[in-house]
C-alpha positions in Angstrom: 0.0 0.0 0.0 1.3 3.9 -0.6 2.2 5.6 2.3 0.5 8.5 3.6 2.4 11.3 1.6 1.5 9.6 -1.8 -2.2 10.6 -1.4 -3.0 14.0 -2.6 -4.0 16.8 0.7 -7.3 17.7 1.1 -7.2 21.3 1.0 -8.5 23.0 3.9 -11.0 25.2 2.4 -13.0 21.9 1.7 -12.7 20.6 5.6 -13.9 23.8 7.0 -15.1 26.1 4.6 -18.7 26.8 4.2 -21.2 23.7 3.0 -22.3 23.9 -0.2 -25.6 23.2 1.8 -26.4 22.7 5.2 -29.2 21.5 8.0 -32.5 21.1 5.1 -35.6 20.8 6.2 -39.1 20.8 5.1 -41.9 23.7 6.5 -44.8 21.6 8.5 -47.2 22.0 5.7 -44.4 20.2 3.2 -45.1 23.4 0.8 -41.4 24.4 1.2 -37.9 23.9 1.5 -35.2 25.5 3.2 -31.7 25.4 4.3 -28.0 27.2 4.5 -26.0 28.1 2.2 -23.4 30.8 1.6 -24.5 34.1 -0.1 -21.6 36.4 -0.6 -19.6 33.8 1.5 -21.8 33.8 4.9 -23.9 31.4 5.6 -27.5 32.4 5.3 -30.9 30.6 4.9 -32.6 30.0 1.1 -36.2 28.9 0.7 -37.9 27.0 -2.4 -40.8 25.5 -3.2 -41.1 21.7 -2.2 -42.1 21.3 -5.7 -39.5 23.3 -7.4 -35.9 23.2 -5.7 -34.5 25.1 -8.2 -36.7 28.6 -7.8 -34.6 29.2 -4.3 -34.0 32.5 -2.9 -32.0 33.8 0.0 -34.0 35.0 2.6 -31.4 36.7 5.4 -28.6 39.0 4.9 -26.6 38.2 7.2 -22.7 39.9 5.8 -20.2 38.5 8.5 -21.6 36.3 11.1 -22.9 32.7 9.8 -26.4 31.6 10.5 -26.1 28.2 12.3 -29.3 27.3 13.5 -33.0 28.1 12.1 -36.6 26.6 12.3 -39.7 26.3 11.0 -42.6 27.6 13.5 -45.8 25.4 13.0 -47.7 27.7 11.2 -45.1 28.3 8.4 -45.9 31.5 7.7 -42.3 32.3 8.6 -38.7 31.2 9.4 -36.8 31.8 12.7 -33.1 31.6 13.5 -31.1 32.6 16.5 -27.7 34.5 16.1 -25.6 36.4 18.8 -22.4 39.0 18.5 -19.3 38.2 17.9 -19.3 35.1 20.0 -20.9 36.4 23.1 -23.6 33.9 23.1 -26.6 36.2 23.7 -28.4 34.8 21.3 -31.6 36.8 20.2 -34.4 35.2 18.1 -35.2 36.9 14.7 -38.3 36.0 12.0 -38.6 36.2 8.1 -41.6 36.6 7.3 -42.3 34.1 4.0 -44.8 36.2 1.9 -42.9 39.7 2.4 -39.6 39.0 3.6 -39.4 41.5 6.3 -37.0 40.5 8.9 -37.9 41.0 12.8 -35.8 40.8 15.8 -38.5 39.1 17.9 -36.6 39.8 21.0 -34.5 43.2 20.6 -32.8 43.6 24.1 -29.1 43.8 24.9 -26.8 41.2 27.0 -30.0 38.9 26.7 -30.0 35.1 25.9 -33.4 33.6 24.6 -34.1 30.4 25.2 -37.2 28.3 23.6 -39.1 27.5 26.9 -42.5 25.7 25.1 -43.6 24.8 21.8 -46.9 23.2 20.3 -48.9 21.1 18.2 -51.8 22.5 18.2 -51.4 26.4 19.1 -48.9 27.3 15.7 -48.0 30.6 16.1 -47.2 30.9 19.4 -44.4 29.6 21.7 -43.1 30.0 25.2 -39.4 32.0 25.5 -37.2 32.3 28.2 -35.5 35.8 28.3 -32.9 37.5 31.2 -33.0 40.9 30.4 -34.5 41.7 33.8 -31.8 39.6 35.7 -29.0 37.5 34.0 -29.1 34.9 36.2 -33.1 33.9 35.8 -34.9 33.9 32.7 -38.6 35.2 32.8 -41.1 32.7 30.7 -43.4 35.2 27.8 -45.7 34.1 25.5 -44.5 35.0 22.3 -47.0 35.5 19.3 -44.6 34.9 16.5 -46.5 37.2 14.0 -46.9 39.9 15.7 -44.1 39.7 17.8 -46.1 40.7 21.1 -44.6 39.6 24.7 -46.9 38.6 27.5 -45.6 37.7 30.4 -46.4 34.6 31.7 -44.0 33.8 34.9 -41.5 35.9 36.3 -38.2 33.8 37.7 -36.6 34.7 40.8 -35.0 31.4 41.1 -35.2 28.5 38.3 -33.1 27.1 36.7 -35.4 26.0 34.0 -39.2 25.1 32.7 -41.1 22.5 31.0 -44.7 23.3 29.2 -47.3 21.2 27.9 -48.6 21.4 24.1 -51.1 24.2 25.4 -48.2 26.4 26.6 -49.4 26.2 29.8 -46.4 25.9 32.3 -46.5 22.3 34.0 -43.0 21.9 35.5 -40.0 24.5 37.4 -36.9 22.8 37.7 -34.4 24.0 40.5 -31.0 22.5 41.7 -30.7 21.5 45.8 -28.4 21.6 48.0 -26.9 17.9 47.0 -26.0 19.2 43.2 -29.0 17.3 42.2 -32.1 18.8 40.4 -35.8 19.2 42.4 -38.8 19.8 40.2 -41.9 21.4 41.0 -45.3 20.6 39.6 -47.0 23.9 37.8 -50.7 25.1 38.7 -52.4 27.6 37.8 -49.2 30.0 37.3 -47.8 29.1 40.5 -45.3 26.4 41.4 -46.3 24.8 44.5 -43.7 24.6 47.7 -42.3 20.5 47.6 -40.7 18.9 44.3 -43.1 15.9 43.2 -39.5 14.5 41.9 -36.2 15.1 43.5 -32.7 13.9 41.8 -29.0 13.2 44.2 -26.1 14.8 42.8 -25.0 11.3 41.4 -28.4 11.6 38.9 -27.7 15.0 37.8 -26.4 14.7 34.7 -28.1 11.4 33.6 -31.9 12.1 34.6 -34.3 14.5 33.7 -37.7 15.0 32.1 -38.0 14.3 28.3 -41.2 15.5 27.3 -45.2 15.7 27.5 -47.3 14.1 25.6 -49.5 16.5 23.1 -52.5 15.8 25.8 -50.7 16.2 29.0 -51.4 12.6 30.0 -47.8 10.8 30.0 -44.8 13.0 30.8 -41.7 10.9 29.4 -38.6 10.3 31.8 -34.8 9.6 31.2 -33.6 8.0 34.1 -30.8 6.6 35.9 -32.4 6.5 39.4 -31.4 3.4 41.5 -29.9 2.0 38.2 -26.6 2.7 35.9 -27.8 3.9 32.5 -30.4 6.5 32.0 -33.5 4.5 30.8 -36.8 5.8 29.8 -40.0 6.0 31.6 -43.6 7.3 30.5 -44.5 8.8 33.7 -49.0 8.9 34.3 -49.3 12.9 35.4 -52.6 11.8 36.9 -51.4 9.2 39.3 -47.9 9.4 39.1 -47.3 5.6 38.0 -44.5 4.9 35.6 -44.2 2.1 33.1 -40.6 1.7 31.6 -40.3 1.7 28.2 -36.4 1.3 26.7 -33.3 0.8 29.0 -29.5 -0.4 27.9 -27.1 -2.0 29.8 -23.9 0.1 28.6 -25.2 3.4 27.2 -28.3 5.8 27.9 -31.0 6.1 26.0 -30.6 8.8 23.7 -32.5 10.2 21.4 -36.3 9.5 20.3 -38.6 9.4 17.5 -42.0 10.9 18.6 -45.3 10.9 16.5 -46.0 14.3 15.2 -49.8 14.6 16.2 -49.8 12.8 19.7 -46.3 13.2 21.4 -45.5 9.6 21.8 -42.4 7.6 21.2 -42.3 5.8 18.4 -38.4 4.5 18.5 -35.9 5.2 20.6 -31.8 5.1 19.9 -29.3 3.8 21.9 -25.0 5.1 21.2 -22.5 3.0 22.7 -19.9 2.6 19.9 -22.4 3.4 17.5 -25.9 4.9 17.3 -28.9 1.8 16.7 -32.2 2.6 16.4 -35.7 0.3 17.7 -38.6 1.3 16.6 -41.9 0.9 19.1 -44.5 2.3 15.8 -44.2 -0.6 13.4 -44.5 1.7 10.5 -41.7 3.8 11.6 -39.4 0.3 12.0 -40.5 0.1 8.4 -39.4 3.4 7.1 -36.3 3.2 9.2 -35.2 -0.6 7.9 -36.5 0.8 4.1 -33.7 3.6 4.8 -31.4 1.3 6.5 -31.5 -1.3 3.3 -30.6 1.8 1.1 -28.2 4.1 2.9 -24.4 3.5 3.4 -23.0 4.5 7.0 -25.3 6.1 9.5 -28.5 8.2 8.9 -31.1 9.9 10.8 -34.1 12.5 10.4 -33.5 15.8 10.4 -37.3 17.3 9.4 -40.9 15.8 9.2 -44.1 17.1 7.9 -46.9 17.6 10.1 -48.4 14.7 8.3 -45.5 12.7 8.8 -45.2 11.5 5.3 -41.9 13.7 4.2 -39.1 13.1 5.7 -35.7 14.9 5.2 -33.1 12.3 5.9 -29.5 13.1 6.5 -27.2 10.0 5.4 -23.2 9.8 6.4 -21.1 7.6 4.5 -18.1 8.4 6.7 -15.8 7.6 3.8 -17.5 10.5 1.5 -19.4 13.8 2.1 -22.6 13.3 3.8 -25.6 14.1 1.8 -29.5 14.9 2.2 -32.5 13.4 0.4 -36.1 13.9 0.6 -38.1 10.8 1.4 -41.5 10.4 0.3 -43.2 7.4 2.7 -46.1 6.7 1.3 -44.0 6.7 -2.5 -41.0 4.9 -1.1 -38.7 7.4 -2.7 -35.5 8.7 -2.0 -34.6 12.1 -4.0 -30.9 14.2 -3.8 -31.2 17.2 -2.3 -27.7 17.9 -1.5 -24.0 17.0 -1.1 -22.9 19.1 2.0 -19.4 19.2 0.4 -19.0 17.8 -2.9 -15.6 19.3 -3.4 -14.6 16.0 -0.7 -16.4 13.8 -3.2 -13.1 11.3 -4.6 -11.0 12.7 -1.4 -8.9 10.2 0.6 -11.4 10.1 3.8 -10.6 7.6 6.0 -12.6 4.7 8.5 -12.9 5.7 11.6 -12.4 2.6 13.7 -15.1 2.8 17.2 -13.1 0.4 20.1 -12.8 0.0 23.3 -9.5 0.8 25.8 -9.3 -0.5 29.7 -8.0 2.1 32.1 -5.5 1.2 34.7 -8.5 1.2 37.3 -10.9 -1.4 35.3 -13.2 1.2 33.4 -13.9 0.5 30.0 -13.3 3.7 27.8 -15.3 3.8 24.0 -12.9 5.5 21.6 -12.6 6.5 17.8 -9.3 5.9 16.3 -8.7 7.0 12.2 -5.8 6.3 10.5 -3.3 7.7 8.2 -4.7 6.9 4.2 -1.8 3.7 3.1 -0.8 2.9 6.8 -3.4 -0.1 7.4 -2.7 -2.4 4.2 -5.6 -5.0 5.9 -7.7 -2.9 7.1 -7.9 -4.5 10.6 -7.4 -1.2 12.1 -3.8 -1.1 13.1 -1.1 0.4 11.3 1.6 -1.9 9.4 4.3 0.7 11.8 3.7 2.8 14.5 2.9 6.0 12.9 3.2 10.2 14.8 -0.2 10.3 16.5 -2.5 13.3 17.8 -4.9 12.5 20.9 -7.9 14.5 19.9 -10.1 15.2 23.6 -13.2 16.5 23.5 -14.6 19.6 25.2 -17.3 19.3 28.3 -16.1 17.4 30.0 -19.7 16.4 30.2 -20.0 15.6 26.4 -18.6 12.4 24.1 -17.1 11.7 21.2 -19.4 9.8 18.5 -18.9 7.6 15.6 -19.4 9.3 12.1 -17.4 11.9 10.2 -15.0 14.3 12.1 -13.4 16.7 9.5 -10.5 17.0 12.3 -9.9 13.5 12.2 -10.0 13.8 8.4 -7.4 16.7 8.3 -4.6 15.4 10.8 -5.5 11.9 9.2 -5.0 13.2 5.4 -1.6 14.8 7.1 0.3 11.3 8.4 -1.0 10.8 11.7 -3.0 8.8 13.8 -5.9 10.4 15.3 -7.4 9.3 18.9 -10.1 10.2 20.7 -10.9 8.8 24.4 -14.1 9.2 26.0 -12.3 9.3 29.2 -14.6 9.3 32.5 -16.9 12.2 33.2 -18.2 11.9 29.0 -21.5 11.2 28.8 -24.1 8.6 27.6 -22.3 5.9 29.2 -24.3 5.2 32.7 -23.8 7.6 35.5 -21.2 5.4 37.1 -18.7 6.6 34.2 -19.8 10.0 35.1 -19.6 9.9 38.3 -16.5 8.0 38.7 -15.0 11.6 37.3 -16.2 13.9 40.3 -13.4 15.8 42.0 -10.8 13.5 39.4 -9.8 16.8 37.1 -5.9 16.7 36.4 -6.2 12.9 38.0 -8.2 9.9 37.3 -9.6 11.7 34.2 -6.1 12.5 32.8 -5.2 9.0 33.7 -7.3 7.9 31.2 -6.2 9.9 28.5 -2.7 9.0 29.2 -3.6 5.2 29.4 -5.4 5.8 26.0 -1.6 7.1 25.0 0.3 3.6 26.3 -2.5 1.2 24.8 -1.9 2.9 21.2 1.8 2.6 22.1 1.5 -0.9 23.2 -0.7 -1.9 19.9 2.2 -0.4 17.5 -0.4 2.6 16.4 1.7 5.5 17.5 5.4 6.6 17.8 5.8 7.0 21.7 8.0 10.0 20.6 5.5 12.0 18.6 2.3 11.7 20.2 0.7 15.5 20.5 -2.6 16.6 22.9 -5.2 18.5 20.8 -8.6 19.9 21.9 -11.2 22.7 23.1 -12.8 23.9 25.9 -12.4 21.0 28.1 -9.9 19.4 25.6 -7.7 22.6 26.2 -7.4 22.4 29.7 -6.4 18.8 29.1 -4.0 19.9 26.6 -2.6 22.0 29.4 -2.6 19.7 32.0 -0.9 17.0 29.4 2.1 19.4 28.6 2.1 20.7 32.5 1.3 17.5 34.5 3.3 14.8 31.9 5.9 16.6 30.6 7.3 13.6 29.0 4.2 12.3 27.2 3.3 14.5 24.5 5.7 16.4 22.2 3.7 19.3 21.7 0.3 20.1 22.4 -2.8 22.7 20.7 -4.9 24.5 23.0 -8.4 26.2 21.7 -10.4 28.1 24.7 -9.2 25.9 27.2 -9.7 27.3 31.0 -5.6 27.6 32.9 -6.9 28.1 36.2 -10.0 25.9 37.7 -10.6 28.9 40.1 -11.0 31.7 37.9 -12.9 29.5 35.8 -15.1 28.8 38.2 -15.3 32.2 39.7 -16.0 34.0 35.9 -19.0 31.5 34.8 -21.8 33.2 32.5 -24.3 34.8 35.2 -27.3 32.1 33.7 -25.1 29.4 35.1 -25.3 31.0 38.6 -28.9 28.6 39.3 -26.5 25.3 38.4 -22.8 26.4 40.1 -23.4 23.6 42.9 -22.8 21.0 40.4 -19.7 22.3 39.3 -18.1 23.0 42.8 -19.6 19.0 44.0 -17.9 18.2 40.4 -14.7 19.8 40.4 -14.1 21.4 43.7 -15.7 24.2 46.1 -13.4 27.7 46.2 -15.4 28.0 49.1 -13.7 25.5 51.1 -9.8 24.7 51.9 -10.4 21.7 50.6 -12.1 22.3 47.3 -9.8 25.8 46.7 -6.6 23.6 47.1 -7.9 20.7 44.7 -8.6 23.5 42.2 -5.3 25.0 42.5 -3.9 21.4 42.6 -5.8 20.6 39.1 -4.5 23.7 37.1 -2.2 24.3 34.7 -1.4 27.9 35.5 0.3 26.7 38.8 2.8 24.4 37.1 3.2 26.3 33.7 7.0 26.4 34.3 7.4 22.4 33.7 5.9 23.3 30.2 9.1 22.1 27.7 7.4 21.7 24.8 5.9 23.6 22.1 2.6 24.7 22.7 0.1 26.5 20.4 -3.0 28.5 22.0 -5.7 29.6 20.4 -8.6 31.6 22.2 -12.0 34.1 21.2 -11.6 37.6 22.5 -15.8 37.0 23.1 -15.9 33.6 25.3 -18.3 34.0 27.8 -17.4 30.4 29.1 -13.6 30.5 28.9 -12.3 33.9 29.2 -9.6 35.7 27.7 -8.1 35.8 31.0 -7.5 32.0 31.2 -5.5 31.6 27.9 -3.8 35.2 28.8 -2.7 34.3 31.9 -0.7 30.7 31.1 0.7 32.8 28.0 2.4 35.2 30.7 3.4 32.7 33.1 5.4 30.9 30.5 7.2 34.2 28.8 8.2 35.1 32.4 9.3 31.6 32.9 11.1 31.8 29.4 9.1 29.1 28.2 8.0 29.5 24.3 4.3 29.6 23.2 2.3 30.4 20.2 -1.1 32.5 20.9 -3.2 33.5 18.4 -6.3 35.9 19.7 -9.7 36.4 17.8 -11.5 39.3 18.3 -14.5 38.5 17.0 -15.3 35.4 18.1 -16.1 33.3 21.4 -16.1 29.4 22.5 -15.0 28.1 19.2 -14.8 29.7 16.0 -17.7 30.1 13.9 -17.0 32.5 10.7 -14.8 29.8 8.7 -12.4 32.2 8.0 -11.3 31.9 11.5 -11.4 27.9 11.4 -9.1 27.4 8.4 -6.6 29.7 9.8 -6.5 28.0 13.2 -6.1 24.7 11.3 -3.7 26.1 9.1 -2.0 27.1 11.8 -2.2 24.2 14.0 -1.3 21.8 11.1 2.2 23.5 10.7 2.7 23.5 14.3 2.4 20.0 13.7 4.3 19.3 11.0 7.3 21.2 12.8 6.8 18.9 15.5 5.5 15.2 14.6 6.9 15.9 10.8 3.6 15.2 8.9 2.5 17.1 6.2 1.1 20.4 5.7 -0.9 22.6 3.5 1.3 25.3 3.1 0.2 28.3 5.2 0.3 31.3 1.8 -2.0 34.0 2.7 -4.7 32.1 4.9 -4.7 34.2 7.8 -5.6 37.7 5.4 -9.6 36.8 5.5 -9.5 36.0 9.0 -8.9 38.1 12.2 -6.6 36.3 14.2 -3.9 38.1 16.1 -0.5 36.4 16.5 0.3 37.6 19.9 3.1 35.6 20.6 5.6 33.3 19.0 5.3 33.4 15.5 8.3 32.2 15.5 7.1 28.5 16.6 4.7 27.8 13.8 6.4 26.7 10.1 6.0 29.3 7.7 4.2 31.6 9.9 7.3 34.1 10.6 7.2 37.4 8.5 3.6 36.4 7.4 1.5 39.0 7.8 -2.1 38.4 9.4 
């Protein structure tokens, strides 16, 4: 087989540039289509008739910021999307009206986060929102008439966390976390919320149970749960006599997501992702439409848009091994029509597997990872490389999150560029049971980066990577570990890339958005209490910032000006302890952006960047860095010097 540097690059641009087209779906009434795609090279959302794909017109104007996220209200009379500044996360709620094409900012306050409280079935131009423009911390419940644009308030919050509403938009449920770190939820009546929680959760439940949903006549309120059990399973709970009746449970993995029916609110299949995401369908004629799909569709697939009759579906389909595409299924026809390639340019590109398996920690724990390798390094295919090859340990951000099976375009990139590419869902991810979760608590810069570094000796052991050019990549909480990695083992990694990850647990902790005020108990019974000796020392213990000078090898830091999560502060802060400890770094500062990067101007130049840092350290290959970093806004702020071809490039 080739090696690795015979196979041509994949450019960049194609990885992490806009979509052709992105997240379709189909208006309730199945008269239209609509979806994202660039218009003078920002993502913005096109409509078209159902009938006629072709007659498509662009329907925002949004000139720097891309639109990510928009829906269809149920009386499809207009389209909705959610978009904040620069990164801030305030996100405000906007319409486009469908017959005019007036745009409305449907909430039009400053330092305010919406939040959809309540939607229905049966009442289609209305919805419940969440807004804190009276106090950051609480958001106040309005009835929003989506046509008009009229606010009514319907609760004002002095001290929830969240709500739950029935398919009349009538409030039923306050949630509320106690004392323990656990959640207590209050029954709704009549506008008030009565004094004692009808269900209370433990700390250990937290992150595993919760309410999942009414039914569209209020009778069966659906539950997923982990109490007195390991895996979250799923309950339908009778709101008239409280009695459950279990429905779907797994003995490694939480339920995940569900298929409900459009008219009545019940579950008609249910998915479970250990390794991999497999459906089971309850509704026989779902089972039949998903096993129709299933007989036809490479890869994995799911549904990303239904009519209210339920006979269109939009149906999203990744091959993993080529770009993912989107068709429009017609039921009762049993047709499958091309709506779009999200990135035909990939289309012949030399995507790689990605292999789900499983890795034992040092303690017994069982740890569900996703390794991809370098194109010509596995001649059968089993999985392994022929010769250990440089590899990058990819963590994910969270920590309460995972990793998934399916296509990664960062595993793609570093892949495409010679190495290895591993990615650990280390204790404290999610969807595995609340015993993985909770085996985490208190374990930041310990037990947790255990794992990560037994993840490191087991690829070692199985001949997958060069013990002397292994790197630690990631965000958010994958930064931090990156820090920790080049901070805590020195010796380990040969380099590491940091995106927004936090330096110092306490200012972290003490610098949280203001709406996460209702839920801080969780993080101090988590991760440590600042209030206490012994929390404030097992922060300090736990970060980076403390131990920066044993930093010896290259780091690369990357960070949005905007982050309300991860502030500036916590990448600044590390980057000064190392100058005045001598210690090189490359940081690279973006104005305009927050926890991530979301103009893709910003994103290629990061990977550009973090692929030559790289290749100076593990010796892979590298898209040559020419004048990427002109359309985007980063700042090199330190150590140009420590990125190849970066010096004397101006940014």
């Amino acid at each position: 087989m080739p090696a690795a540097d015979s196979f041509p690059i994949i450019p960049r641009d194609a990885l992490f540039g806009n979509p052709t087209r992105a997240q379709g779906k189909i208006s309730p009434d199945a008269k239209w289509l609509s979806w994202l795609a660039p218009h003078e090279g920002v993502l913005n959302i096109w409509l078209a008739p159902a009938h006629d794909p072709d007659k498509a017109r662009v329907m925002t104007k949004a000139t720097a910021r891309p639109i990510r996220q928009h829906f269809w209200p149920g009386d499809a009379k207009s389209l909705l999307y959610v978009q904040d500044k620069d990164g801030d996360e305030n996100f405000l709620l906007y319409r486009i009206d469908l017959e005019t094409g007036e745009e409305t900012t449907l909430t039009p306050f400053e330092n305010t986060r919406v939040q959809v409280v309540g939607a229905s079935e049966t009442i289609k131009d209305r919805i419940l929102v969440g807004l804190n423009n009276r106090d950051p911390q609480f958001h106040d419940v309005y009835l929003l008439d989506l046509n008009t644009g009229a606010l009514t308030l319907v609760y004002e919050n002095n001290s929830f966390a969240g709500f739950m509403a029935d398919d009349t938009l009538t409030l039923r449920m306050a949630m509320r976390q106690n004392e323990a770190g656990g959640t207590d939820y209050f029954r709704v009546t009549e506008g008030e919320v009565e004094d004692e929680p009808f269900e209370t959760t433990a700390m250990e439940d937290s992150l595993t149970t919760g309410p999942a949903g009414y039914t569209t006549d209020g009778s069966l309120l659906y539950w997923l749960d982990s109490r007195g059990r390991n895996t979250a399973a799923l309950y339908a709970q009778d709101t008239a006599t409280g009695d459950r009746t279990l429905i779907a449970e797994d003995d490694k993995a939480d339920i995940g997501g569900t298929i409900r029916h459009q008219q009545t609110g019940e579950v008609q299949a249910y998915s479970v992702d250990y390794l991999t995401t497999q459906w089971t369908a309850i509704d026989p004629a779902i089972g039949a439409a998903l096993d129709w799909l299933g007989e036809r569709l490479e890869g994995d697939f799911g549904i990303s848009s239904r009519t209210d009759d339920d006979r269109t579906w939009i149906v999203w389909n990744d091959p993993l091994t080529a770009p993912s595409a989107t068709y429009i299924f017609d039921r009762d026809a049993e047709t499958l029509t091309a709506f779009y390639v999200s990135r035909p340019e990939l289309e012949g590109s030399p995507l790689q597997p990605m292999h789900p398996l499983e890795i034992a920690s040092r303690d017994g724990l069982t740890l569900p990872s996703y390794l991809t390798l370098p194109p010509g390094s596995d001649d059968d295919g089993d999985g392994r490389p022929e010769n250990p090859v440089p590899m990058v340990l990819l963590v994910h951000g969270g920590p309460w999150a995972r990793d998934s099976y399916g296509f990664n375009a960062a595993h793609q990139m570093l892949a495409n560029r010679g190495y290895a590419v591993l990615s650990v869902n280390f204790r404290g991810s999610t969807g595995f049971g609340k015993d993985f979760i909770n085996a985490s608590n208190k374990q930041w810069g310990l037990k947790m980066h255990d794992d990560l570094i037994d993840a490191v000796e087991w690829a070692i052991e199985e001949g997958i990577a060069a013990r002397d050019k292994v790197a630690i990549m990631g965000g958010s909480y994958g930064g931090y570990a990156t820090l920790a990695g080049l901070a805590f083992t020195p010796d380990v990694f040969a380099c590491g890339v940091d995106i927004v990850g936090p330096s110092n647990l306490e200012t972290l902790l003490s610098t949280i958005p203001p709406y996460w005020a209702p839920m801080v108990k969780i993080f101090h019974e988590r991760m440590g209490n600042p209030d206490t000796e012994e929390g404030l020392a097992l922060l300090k213990a736990a970060s980076p910032l403390y131990k920066a000078d044993r930093i010896t090898k290259p780091l690369l830091i990357a960070q949005g000006a905007n982050d309300p999560r991860v502030k500036q502060a916590e990448s600044d802060q590390i980057v000064g302890a190392m100058k005045e400890a001598g210690i090189p770094v490359t940081y690279v500062l973006y104005p305009d952006e927050g926890h991530g990067f979301a103009r893709p101007e910003n994103s290629i130049a990061f990977f550009a960047l973090a692929e030559n840092f790289l290749a100076q350290c593990l010796g892979g290959r590298a898209e040559p860095l020419g004048d990427v970093l002109k359309p985007s806004t980063a700042e090199i702020v330190e150590g140009e010097g420590y990125v190849k071809g970066l010096a004397g490039v101006p940014g």
